[in-house]
C-alpha positions in Angstrom: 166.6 80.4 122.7 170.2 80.3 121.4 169.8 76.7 120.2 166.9 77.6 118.3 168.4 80.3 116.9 171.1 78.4 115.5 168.9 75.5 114.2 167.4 77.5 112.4 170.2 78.8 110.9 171.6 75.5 110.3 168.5 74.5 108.6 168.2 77.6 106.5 171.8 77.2 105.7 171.4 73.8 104.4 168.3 74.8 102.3 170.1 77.7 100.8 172.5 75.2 99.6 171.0 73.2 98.1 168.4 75.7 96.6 170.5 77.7 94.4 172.6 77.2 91.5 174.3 80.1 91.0 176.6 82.4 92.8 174.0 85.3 92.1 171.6 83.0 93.6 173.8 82.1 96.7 174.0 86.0 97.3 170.1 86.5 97.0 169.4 83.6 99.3 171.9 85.0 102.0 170.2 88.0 101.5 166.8 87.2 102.4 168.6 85.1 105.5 169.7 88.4 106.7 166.5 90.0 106.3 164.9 87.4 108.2 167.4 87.8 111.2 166.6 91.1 111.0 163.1 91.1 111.4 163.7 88.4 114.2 166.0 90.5 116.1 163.9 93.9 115.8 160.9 91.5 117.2 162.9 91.1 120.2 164.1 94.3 121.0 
């Protein structure tokens, strides 16, 4: 579960990168990366 977890951080970090152009745009994709932990982790509880 924990290596999952992390690939698919690393993968969503890696797309993030190279998705935005802008530091505003950095802060909105790290945003929605959050979110989705989020939802991932209140699934779980």
């Amino acid at each position: 579960m924990l290596q999952k977890t992390f690939a698919l951080i690393l993968v969503l970090s890696f797309g993030i990168l190279a998705g935005c152009n802008t530091m505003e745009g950095f802060g909105k994709d790290v945003s929605k990366v959050g979110d989705k932990i989020e939802q991932k982790a209140d699934q779980h509880k």
